[in-house]
C-alpha positions as a Markdown table, in Angstrom:
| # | Residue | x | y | z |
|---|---|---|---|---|
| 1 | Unk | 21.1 | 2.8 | 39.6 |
| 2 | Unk | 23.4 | 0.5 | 41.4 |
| 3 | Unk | 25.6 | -2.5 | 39.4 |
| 4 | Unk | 23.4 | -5.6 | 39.5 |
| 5 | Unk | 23.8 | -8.6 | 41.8 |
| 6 | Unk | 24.8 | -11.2 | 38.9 |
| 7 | Unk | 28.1 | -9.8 | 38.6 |
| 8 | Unk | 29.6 | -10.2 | 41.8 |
| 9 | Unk | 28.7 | -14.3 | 41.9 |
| 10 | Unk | 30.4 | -14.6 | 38.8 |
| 11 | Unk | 33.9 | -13.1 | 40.3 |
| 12 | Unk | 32.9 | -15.0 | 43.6 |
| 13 | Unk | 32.3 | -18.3 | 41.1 |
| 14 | Unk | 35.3 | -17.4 | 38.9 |
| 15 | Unk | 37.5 | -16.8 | 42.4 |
| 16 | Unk | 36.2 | -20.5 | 43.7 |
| 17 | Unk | 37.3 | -22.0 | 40.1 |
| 18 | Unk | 40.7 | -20.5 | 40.3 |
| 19 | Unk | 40.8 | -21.8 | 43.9 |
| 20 | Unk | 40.1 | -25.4 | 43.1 |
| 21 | Unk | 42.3 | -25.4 | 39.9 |
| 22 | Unk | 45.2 | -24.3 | 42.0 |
| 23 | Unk | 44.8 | -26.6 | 44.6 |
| 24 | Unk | 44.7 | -29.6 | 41.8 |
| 25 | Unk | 47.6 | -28.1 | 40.4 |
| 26 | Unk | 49.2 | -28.5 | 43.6 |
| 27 | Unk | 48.1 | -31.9 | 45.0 |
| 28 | Unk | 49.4 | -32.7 | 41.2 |
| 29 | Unk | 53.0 | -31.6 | 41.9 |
| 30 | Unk | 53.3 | -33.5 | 45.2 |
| 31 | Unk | 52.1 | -36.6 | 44.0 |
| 32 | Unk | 55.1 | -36.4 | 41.0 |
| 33 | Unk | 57.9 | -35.1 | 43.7 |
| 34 | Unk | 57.0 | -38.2 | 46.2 |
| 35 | Unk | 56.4 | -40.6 | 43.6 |
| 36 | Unk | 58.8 | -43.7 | 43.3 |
| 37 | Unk | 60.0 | -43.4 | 39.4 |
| 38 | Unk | 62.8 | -46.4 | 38.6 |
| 39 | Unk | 61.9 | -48.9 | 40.8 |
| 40 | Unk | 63.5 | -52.3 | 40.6 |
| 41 | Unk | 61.1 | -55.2 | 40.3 |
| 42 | Unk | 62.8 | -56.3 | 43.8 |
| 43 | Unk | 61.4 | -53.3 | 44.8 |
| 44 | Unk | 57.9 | -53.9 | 43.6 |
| 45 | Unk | 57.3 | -57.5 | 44.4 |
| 46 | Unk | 55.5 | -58.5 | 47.3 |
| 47 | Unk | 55.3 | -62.2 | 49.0 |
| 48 | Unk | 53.0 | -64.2 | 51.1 |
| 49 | Unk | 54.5 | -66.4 | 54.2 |
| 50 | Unk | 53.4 | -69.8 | 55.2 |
| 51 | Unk | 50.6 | -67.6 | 57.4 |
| 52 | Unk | 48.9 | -65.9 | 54.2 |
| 53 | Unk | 50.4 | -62.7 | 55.7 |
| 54 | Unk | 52.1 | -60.3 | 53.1 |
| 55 | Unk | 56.1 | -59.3 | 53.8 |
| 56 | Unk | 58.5 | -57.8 | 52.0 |
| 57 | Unk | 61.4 | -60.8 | 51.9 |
| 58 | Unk | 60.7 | -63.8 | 50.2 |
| 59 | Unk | 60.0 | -67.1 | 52.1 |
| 60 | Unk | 62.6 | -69.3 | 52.7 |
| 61 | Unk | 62.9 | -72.7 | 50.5 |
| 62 | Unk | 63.8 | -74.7 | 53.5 |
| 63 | Unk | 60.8 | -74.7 | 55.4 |
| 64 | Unk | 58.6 | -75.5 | 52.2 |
| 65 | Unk | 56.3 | -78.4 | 52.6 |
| 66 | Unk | 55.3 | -81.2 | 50.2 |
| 67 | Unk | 52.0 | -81.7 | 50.0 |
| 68 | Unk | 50.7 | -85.0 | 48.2 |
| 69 | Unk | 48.1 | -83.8 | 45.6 |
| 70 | Unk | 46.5 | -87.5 | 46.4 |
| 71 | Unk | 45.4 | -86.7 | 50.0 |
| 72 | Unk | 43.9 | -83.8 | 48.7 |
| 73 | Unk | 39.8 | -83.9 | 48.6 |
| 74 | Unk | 37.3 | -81.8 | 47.5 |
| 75 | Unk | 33.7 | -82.8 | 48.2 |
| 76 | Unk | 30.2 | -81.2 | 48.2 |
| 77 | Unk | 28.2 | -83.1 | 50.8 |
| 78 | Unk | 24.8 | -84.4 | 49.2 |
| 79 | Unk | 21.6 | -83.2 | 51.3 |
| 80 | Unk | 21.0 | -86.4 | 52.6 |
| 81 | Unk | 24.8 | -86.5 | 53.4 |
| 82 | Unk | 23.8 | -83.4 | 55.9 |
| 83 | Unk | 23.1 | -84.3 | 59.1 |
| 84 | Unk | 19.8 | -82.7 | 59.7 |
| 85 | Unk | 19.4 | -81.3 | 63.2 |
| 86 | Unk | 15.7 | -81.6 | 65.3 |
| 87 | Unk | 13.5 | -79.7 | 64.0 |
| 88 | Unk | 12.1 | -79.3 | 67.5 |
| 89 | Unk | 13.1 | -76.4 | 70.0 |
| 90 | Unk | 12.4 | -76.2 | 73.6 |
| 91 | Unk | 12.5 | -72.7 | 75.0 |
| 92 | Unk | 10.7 | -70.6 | 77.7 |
| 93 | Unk | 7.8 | -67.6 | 76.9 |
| 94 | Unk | 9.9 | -64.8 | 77.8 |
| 95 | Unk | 6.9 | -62.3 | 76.7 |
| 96 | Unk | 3.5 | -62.7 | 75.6 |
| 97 | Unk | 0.5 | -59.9 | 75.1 |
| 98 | Unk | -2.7 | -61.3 | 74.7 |
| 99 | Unk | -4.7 | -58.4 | 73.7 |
| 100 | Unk | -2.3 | -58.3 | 70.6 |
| 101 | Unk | -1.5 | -62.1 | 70.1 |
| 102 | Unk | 2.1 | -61.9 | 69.9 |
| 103 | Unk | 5.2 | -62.8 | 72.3 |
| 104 | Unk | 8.6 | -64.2 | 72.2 |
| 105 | Unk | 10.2 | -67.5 | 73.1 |
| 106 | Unk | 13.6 | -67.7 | 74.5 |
| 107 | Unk | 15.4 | -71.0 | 73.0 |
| 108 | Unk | 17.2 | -72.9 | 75.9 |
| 109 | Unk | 19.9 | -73.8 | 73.3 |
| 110 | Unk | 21.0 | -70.5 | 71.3 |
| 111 | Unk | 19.6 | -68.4 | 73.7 |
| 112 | Unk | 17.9 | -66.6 | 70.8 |
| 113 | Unk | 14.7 | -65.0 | 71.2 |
| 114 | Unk | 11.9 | -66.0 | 68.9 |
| 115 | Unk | 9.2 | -64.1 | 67.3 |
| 116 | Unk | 5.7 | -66.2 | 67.8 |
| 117 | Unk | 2.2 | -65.3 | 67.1 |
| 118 | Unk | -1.3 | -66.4 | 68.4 |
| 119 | Unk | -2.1 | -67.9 | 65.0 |
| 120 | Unk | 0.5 | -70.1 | 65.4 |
| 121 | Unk | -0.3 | -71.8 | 69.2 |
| 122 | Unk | -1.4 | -74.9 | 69.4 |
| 123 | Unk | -2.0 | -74.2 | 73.0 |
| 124 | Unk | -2.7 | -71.0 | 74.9 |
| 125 | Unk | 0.6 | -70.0 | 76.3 |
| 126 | Unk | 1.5 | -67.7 | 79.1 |
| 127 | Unk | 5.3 | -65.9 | 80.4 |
| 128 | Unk | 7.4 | -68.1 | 81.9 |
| 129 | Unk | 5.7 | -71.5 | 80.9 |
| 130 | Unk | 8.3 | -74.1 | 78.7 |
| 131 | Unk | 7.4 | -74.6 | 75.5 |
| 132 | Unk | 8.4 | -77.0 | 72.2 |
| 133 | Unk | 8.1 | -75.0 | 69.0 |
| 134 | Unk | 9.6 | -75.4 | 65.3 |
| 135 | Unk | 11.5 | -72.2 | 63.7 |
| 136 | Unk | 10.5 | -70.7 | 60.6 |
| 137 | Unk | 11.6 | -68.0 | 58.6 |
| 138 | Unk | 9.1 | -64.9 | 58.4 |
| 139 | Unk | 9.5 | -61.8 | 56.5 |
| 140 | Unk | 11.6 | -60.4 | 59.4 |
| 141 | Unk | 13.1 | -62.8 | 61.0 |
| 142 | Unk | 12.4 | -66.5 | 62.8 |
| 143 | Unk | 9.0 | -67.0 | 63.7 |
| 144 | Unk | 8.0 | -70.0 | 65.7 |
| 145 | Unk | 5.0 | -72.1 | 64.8 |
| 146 | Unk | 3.3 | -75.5 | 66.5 |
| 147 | Unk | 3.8 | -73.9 | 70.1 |
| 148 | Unk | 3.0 | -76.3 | 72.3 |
| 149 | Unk | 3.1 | -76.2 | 75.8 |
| 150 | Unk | 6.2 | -79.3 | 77.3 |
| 151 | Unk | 4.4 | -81.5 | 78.8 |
Protein backbone atom coordinates (compact mmCIF):
# COMPACT_ATOMS: atom_id res chain seq x y z
CA UNK A 1 0.00 0.00 0.00
CA UNK A 2 1.08 3.40 -0.99
CA UNK A 3 1.71 6.45 1.74
CA UNK A 4 -1.66 8.30 2.10
CA UNK A 5 -2.61 11.61 0.47
CA UNK A 6 -2.86 13.60 3.87
CA UNK A 7 0.66 13.75 4.34
CA UNK A 8 1.88 15.44 1.46
CA UNK A 9 -0.75 18.69 2.09
CA UNK A 10 0.58 18.99 5.27
CA UNK A 11 4.40 19.50 3.96
CA UNK A 12 2.70 21.50 1.01
CA UNK A 13 0.74 23.52 3.99
CA UNK A 14 3.82 23.54 6.33
CA UNK A 15 6.06 24.78 3.06
CA UNK A 16 3.28 27.77 2.33
CA UNK A 17 3.50 28.72 6.28
CA UNK A 18 7.23 28.85 6.17
CA UNK A 19 6.80 30.94 2.93
CA UNK A 20 4.53 33.54 4.35
CA UNK A 21 6.55 33.78 7.67
CA UNK A 22 9.61 34.58 5.80
CA UNK A 23 8.23 36.94 3.61
CA UNK A 24 6.79 38.89 6.90
CA UNK A 25 10.03 38.53 8.34
CA UNK A 26 11.36 40.25 5.47
CA UNK A 27 8.91 43.13 4.70
CA UNK A 28 9.65 43.47 8.63
CA UNK A 29 13.35 44.23 8.16
CA UNK A 30 12.80 46.80 5.35
CA UNK A 31 10.38 48.76 7.03
CA UNK A 32 13.14 49.14 10.24
CA UNK A 33 16.20 49.77 7.63
CA UNK A 34 14.00 52.75 5.73
CA UNK A 35 12.43 53.95 8.72
CA UNK A 36 13.26 57.61 9.84
CA UNK A 37 14.36 56.99 13.77
CA UNK A 38 15.57 60.66 15.43
CA UNK A 39 13.64 62.97 13.68
CA UNK A 40 13.53 66.55 14.73
CA UNK A 41 10.14 68.01 15.36
CA UNK A 42 11.16 70.47 12.37
CA UNK A 43 11.33 67.49 10.61
CA UNK A 44 7.85 66.23 11.49
CA UNK A 45 5.74 69.32 11.45
CA UNK A 46 3.71 70.08 8.56
CA UNK A 47 1.89 73.57 7.67
CA UNK A 48 -1.04 74.81 5.77
CA UNK A 49 -0.65 78.06 3.36
CA UNK A 50 -3.09 80.78 2.90
CA UNK A 51 -4.64 78.19 0.05
CA UNK A 52 -5.44 75.21 2.67
CA UNK A 53 -2.65 73.39 0.71
CA UNK A 54 -0.10 71.49 2.91
CA UNK A 55 3.94 72.49 2.52
CA UNK A 56 6.74 71.75 4.18
CA UNK A 57 7.99 75.65 5.20
CA UNK A 58 6.09 77.64 7.37
CA UNK A 59 4.00 80.59 6.08
CA UNK A 60 5.32 83.78 6.24
CA UNK A 61 4.09 86.36 9.14
CA UNK A 62 4.05 89.15 6.67
CA UNK A 63 1.35 88.34 4.56
CA UNK A 64 -0.98 87.37 7.54
CA UNK A 65 -4.34 89.00 7.50
CA UNK A 66 -6.52 90.43 10.32
CA UNK A 67 -9.70 89.43 10.25
CA UNK A 68 -12.30 91.32 12.54
CA UNK A 69 -14.10 88.59 14.55
CA UNK A 70 -17.18 91.34 14.26
CA UNK A 71 -17.83 90.96 10.54
CA UNK A 72 -17.88 87.49 10.98
CA UNK A 73 -21.64 85.79 10.73
CA UNK A 74 -22.94 82.59 11.03
CA UNK A 75 -26.61 82.08 10.18
CA UNK A 76 -29.03 79.22 9.48
CA UNK A 77 -31.65 80.60 7.16
CA UNK A 78 -35.23 79.93 8.60
CA UNK A 79 -37.56 77.99 5.97
CA UNK A 80 -39.51 80.75 5.26
CA UNK A 81 -36.18 82.68 4.89
CA UNK A 82 -35.64 80.15 1.75
CA UNK A 83 -36.66 81.35 -1.30
CA UNK A 84 -38.88 78.64 -2.53
CA UNK A 85 -38.55 78.05 -6.24
CA UNK A 86 -42.06 77.26 -8.67
CA UNK A 87 -43.15 74.31 -8.00
CA UNK A 88 -44.25 74.17 -11.66
CA UNK A 89 -42.00 72.65 -14.54
CA UNK A 90 -42.49 73.02 -18.18
CA UNK A 91 -40.89 70.31 -20.20
CA UNK A 92 -41.56 68.29 -23.44
CA UNK A 93 -42.73 64.24 -23.63
CA UNK A 94 -39.66 62.87 -24.82
CA UNK A 95 -41.24 59.21 -24.63
CA UNK A 96 -44.50 57.83 -23.80
CA UNK A 97 -45.93 54.02 -24.23
CA UNK A 98 -49.41 53.78 -23.91
CA UNK A 99 -49.97 50.10 -23.76
CA UNK A 100 -47.80 50.38 -20.47
CA UNK A 101 -48.76 53.91 -19.16
CA UNK A 102 -45.43 55.29 -18.60
CA UNK A 103 -43.01 57.87 -20.44
CA UNK A 104 -40.61 60.55 -19.65
CA UNK A 105 -40.58 64.31 -19.74
CA UNK A 106 -37.62 66.31 -20.62
CA UNK A 107 -37.51 69.65 -18.30
CA UNK A 108 -36.67 72.69 -20.60
CA UNK A 109 -34.73 74.04 -17.56
CA UNK A 110 -32.34 71.21 -16.14
CA UNK A 111 -32.62 69.29 -19.02
CA UNK A 112 -33.37 66.27 -16.81
CA UNK A 113 -35.47 63.62 -17.82
CA UNK A 114 -38.49 62.79 -15.71
CA UNK A 115 -40.06 59.58 -14.88
CA UNK A 116 -44.13 60.04 -15.28
CA UNK A 117 -46.93 57.62 -15.18
CA UNK A 118 -50.48 57.37 -16.61
CA UNK A 119 -51.86 57.55 -13.02
CA UNK A 120 -50.54 60.71 -12.70
CA UNK A 121 -52.02 62.67 -16.13
CA UNK A 122 -54.35 64.99 -15.86
CA UNK A 123 -54.55 64.92 -19.59
CA UNK A 124 -53.70 62.24 -22.17
CA UNK A 125 -50.33 63.10 -23.36
CA UNK A 126 -48.50 62.16 -26.40
CA UNK A 127 -44.26 62.44 -27.63
CA UNK A 128 -43.31 65.68 -28.41
CA UNK A 129 -46.36 67.66 -26.93
CA UNK A 130 -45.22 70.54 -24.03
CA UNK A 131 -46.26 69.93 -20.88
CA UNK A 132 -46.47 71.63 -17.10
CA UNK A 133 -45.84 69.05 -14.39
CA UNK A 134 -44.79 69.21 -10.57
CA UNK A 135 -41.62 66.86 -9.47
CA UNK A 136 -41.93 64.43 -6.86
CA UNK A 137 -39.68 62.03 -5.29
CA UNK A 138 -40.62 58.26 -6.02
CA UNK A 139 -38.86 55.26 -4.72
CA UNK A 140 -36.38 55.56 -7.60
CA UNK A 141 -36.05 58.72 -8.56
CA UNK A 142 -38.30 62.06 -9.62
CA UNK A 143 -41.59 61.22 -10.75
CA UNK A 144 -43.77 63.90 -12.19
CA UNK A 145 -47.41 64.26 -11.23
CA UNK A 146 -50.47 66.83 -12.37
CA UNK A 147 -49.20 66.46 -16.16
CA UNK A 148 -51.03 68.74 -17.96
CA UNK A 149 -50.82 69.50 -21.36
CA UNK A 150 -49.42 73.84 -21.84
CA UNK A 151 -52.01 75.40 -23.09
Amino acid sequence: MGRSQATFGKKENEKKRLQKRNSKAEKKEERQANAKKGQSLDDMLAYVDENGNISATPPDPTKKKEIDPETIRIVTLKQEDMEQEDPIHKGTVTFFNESKGYGFIKDSQTQESVFVHVNKLVNPIKENNKVTFEIEMGPKGPSAFNVKLEV
